[in-house]
N, C-alpha and C positions, 0 to 999 in steps of 0.2 A: 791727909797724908799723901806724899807725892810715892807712886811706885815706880819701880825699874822698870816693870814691863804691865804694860794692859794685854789682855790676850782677849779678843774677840773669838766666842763662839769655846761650849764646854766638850764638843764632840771630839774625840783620839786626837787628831793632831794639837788642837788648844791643850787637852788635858797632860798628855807628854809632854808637852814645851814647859807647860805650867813646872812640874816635877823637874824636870831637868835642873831649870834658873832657880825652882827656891830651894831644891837638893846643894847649888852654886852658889847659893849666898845672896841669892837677888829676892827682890823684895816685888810681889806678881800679886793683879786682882784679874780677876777669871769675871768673864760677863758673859752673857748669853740670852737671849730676847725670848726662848723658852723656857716653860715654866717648870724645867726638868735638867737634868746633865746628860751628856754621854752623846748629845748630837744623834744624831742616825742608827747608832747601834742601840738605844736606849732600849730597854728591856722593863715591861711592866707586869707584875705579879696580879694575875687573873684566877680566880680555882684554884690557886695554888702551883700553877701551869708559869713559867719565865715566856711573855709572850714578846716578840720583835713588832716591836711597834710600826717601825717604819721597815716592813721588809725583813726577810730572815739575814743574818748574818751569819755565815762558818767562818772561823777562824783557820787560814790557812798559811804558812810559809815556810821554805828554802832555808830562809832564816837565822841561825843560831842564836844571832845576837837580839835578834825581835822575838825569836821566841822566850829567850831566858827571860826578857823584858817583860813581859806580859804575864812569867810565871809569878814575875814577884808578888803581881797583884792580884792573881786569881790562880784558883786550884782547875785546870784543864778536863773536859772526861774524854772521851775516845772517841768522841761522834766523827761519824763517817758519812760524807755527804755521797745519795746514791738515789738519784733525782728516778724518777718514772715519768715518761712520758706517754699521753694518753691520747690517741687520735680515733676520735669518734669508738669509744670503747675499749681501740686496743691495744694494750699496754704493753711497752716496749721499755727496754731499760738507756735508761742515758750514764754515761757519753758511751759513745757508742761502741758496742765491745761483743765478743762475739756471740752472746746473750741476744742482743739486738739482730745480726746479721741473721741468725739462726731463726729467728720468729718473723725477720721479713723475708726471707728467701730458701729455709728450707736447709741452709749450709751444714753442713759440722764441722771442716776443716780451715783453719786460716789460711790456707793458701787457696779454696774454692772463695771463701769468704773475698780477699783480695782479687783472685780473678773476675769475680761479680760486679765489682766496684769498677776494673779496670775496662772491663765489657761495658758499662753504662759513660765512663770519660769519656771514652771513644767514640760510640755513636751520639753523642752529646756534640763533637770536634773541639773541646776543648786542649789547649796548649798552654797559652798565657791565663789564666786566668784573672778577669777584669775588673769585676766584680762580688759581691757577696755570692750571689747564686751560681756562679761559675767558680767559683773559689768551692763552692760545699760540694756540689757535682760532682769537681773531683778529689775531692775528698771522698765523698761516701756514698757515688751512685746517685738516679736522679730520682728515684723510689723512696730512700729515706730523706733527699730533701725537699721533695714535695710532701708527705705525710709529716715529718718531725721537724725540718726548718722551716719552710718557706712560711704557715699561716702563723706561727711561732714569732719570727724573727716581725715580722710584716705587722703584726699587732703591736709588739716591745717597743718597734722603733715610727711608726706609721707613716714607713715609705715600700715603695719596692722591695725588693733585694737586687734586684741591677740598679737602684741606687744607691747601696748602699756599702763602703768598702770593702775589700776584699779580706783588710787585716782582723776585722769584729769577729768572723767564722774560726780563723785561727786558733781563739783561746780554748775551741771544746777539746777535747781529747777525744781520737778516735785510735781504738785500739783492739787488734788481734788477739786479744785475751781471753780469758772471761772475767776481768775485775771492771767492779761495778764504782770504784774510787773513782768520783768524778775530778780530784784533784792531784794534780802531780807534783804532791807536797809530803816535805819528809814529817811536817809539823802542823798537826790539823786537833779539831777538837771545838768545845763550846766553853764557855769560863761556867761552871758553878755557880749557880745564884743568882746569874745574869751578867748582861755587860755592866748593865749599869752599876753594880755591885762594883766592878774592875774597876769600873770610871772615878767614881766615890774614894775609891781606896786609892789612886794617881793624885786625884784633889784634895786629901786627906791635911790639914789644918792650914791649906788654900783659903784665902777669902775667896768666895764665890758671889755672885749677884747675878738671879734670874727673872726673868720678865724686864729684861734692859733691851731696848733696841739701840744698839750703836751707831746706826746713821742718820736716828729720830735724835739724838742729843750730841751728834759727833763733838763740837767744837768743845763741850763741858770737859765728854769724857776722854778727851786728847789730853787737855790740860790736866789727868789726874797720873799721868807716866810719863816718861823719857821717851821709853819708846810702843810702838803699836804692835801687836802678833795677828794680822786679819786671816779668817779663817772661811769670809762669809763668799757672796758670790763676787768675783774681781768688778764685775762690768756694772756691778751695784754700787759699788765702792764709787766710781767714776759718773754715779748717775746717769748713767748709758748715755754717755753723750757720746758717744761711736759707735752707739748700736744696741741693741741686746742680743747677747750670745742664747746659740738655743739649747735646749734643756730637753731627752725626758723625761716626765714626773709620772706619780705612781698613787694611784688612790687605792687605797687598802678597805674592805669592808669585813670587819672580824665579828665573829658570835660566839656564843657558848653554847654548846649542843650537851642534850642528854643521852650522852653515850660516852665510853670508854673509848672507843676508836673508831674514828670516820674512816681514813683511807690507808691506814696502815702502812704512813710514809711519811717523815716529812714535805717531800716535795711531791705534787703531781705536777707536772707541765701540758696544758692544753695545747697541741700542736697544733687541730685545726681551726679556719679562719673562724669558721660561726660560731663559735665560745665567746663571749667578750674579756672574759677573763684570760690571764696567763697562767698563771699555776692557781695551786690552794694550796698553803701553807697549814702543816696541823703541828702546831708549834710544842705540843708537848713530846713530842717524840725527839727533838733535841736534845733533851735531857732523860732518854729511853722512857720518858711515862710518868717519872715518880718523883714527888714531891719530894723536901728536903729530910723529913724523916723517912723517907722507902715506903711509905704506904700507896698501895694503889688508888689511882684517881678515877672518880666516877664521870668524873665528866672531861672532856676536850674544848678546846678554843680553836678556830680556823680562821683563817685569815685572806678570802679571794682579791687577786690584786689583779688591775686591773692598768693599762699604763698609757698616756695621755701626753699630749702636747702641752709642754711648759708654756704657763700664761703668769701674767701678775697674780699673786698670791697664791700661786702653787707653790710645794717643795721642790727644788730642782734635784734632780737626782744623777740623769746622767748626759756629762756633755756627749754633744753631737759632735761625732769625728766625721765633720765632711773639711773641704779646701776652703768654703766662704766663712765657715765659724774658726778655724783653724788662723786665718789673717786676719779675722777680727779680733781673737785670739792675742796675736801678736801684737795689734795694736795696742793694745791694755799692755799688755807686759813690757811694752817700752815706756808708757806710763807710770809703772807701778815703780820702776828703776827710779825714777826722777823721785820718787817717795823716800825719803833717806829716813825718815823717823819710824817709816813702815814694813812688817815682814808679813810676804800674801804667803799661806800655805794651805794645804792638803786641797780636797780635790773640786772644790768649789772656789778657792783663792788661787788654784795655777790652773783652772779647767782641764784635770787631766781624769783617767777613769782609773784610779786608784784604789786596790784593793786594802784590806784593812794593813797587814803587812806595809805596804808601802807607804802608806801613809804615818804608820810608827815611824818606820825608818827615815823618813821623809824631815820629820820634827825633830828624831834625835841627834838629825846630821845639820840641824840648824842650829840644834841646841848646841852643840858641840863648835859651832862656829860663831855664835854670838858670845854664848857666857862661859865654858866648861873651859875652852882655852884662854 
């Protein structure tokens, strides 16, 4: 059977594309070199526990149109991402709010709170800021970025933070409040059941095929569509013949502990450097605790992650936004143009850091301009 569309790779942006064209009348086979769906957000039932296989995911956006999108396919619960951060014992709350201010310095009011921040820019001589470290400084004093950013940021990414750009520190919220929402999102939550539940129900009487590598058999699986949806890494696509774009990846070590509650969070963040880990994910508190009947669970899953320079046969997780991967970058996507039977999407096919939102919306607005019009 010849199809309309091949869609490389079953993770959100493949699985929305999928839906969209055969919602459209087109005729779509879905591949994926894993031997699962749902890409990255893939969710696997442990204890009874929805565990994040690769890393937690919150669902978060702005949205309207990505949020109704995603209702169709999954019942929402209310989770509210309200990360802890832990530096050598002492817990502090993230993003930063006046929770935080008040256990490093004593403050009570948001304008001491502020004035404390503005006292540490100053004798720091910060103006422009250049960098990540100079960029967090003044944001948040040089107190909380040496205990909560600097060994944090410095293990994730495994450079500096004067190497590292200024816009990466931008995304945290830092806030005069006391709200512990780490997201500045009208539309937040975890899908019920898992992603991969969500995912399932997008692919819903989709042909699917897993355990496919699409550039161990490209020429076969070209010949079985009109056109290509690649979802995988661009500069793999091209056989790095310009290079490889750098990555970092994330090695997860998960166990099952006999206990109801390890840390009484989903997230802790290891801020300082001697941790080798980043955080510890206790995956059942995404879903407050309870299995899909409401019975309480005897036991917890955690998940230490730990994060690593991309090499061959890692997962690539997150492009590196410096200037030399950024024109390497561009080289490929002048390439990719000259592909006329080919569409590179989400965040490993345009090297961008793509939250899940964007990456909906990213496939629905292709979808929208291949097939729906």
């Amino acid at each position: 059977m010849k199809y309309d569309y091949l869609v490389v790779g079953a993770g959100l942006y493949g699985a929305v594309f999928a839906r969209e064209a055969v919602n459209a009348g087109k005729s779509v086979l879905v591949i994926d070199k894993r031997p699962q769906t749902g890409g990255n957000v893939c969710t696997k039932d442990i204890e009874g526990i929805h565990v994040h296989v690769y890393g937690a995911h919150i669902f978060h956006t702005n949205e309207k149109k990505v949020w109704d999108y995603v209702n169709r396919f999954a019942e929402f619960n209310r989770f509210t991402n309200s990360p802890v951060a832990n530096y050598h014992g002492e817990l502090y709350s993230l993003p930063f709010n006046m929770y935080t201010f008040n256990k490093m310095w004593g403050v009570v009011t948001p304008d001491e709170a502020a004035a404390k921040i503005e006292e540490q820019r100053r004798a720091a001589h910060i103006t422009e800021p250049k960098n990540l470290e100079e960029q967090a400084i003044s944001l948040v004093g040089t107190d909380i970025y040496e205990k909560l950013i600097k060994g944090y940021t410095e293990k994730q990414w495994g450079r500096p933070c004067t190497e590292l750009p200024a816009f990466i520190i931008r995304r945290l919220p830092v806030r005069l409040t006391f709200d512990n929402n780490y997201f500045n999102a009208l539309y937040q939550g975890i899908p019920m059941g898992g992603y991969s539940r969500m995912v399932d129900r997008m692919l819903e009487g989709i042909p699917v095929r897993l355990n496919t590598d699409y550039l161990a058999d490209k020429e076969a699986l070209d010949a079985l569509a009109d056109k290509v949806v690649y979802t995988g890494p661009i500069d793999a696509y091209f056989g790095y013949s310009e290079g490889a774009l750098a990555y970092r990846s994330v090695r997860f070590e998960t166990e099952v502990l006999d206990t109801p509650n390890f840390q009484g969070n989903a997230a802790v963040n290891y801020t300082d450097r001697e941790t080798p880990w980043t955080r510890i994910i206790e995956h059942k508190w995404f879903e407050f605790g309870k299995d899909d009947q409401g019975n309480d669970l005897p036991k917890t899953v955690i998940s230490r992650e730990y994060s690593s320079e991309w090499k061959p046969g890692d997962e690539p997780y997150y492009p590196v936004n410096d200037a030399q991967n950024a024109a390497l970058y561009e080289t490929y996507r002048k390439l990719a143009e000259k592909e006329t039977k080919v569409i590179f999407g989400g965040r490993l096919g345009e090297y961008k850091y793509y939250d899940m939102d964007q990456v909906i919306l990213s496939a629905l607005n292709m979808a929208e301009k291949e097939v729906v019009n």
